[in-house]
C-alpha positions, 0 to 999 in steps of 0.5 A, a space after each residue: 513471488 513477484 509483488 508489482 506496483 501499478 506502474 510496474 516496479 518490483 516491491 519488495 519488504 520494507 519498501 516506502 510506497 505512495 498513493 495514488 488515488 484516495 481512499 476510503 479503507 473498509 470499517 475505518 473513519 479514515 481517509 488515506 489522501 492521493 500521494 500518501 507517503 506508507 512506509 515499511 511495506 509488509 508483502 502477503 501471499 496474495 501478489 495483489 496485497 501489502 500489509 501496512 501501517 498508517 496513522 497507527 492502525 494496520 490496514 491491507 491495501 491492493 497494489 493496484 493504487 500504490 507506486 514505489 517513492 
């Protein structure tokens, strides 16, 4: 299973990744700001997918919007 990044990188578990635009996650009051840093990337059966932690809450996030640091 190949994970891509917007650009283009291979992600791989683990990876430390930035944001690159902000966003509003579902059923949070929270906004994760452009250029995030998310560290310890966890990748999901669906290639568009990576679990993650932030600000201490678990939270799915597409590929789409990420690029590796």
């Amino acid at each position: 299973m190949v994970v891509k990044d917007s650009i283009g990188n291979n992600l791989v578990n683990g990876d430390t990744v930035i944001l690159t635009r902000s966003l509003k996650p579902k059923g949070s009051n929270i906004t994760l700001k452009q250029g995030t840093t998310i560290r310890n990337i966890i990748l999901r059966e669906n290639i568009e997918e990576i679990d993650c932690k932030v600000n201490g809450s678990s939270i799915v996030l597409r590929t789409e919007f990420l690029k590796k640091a």
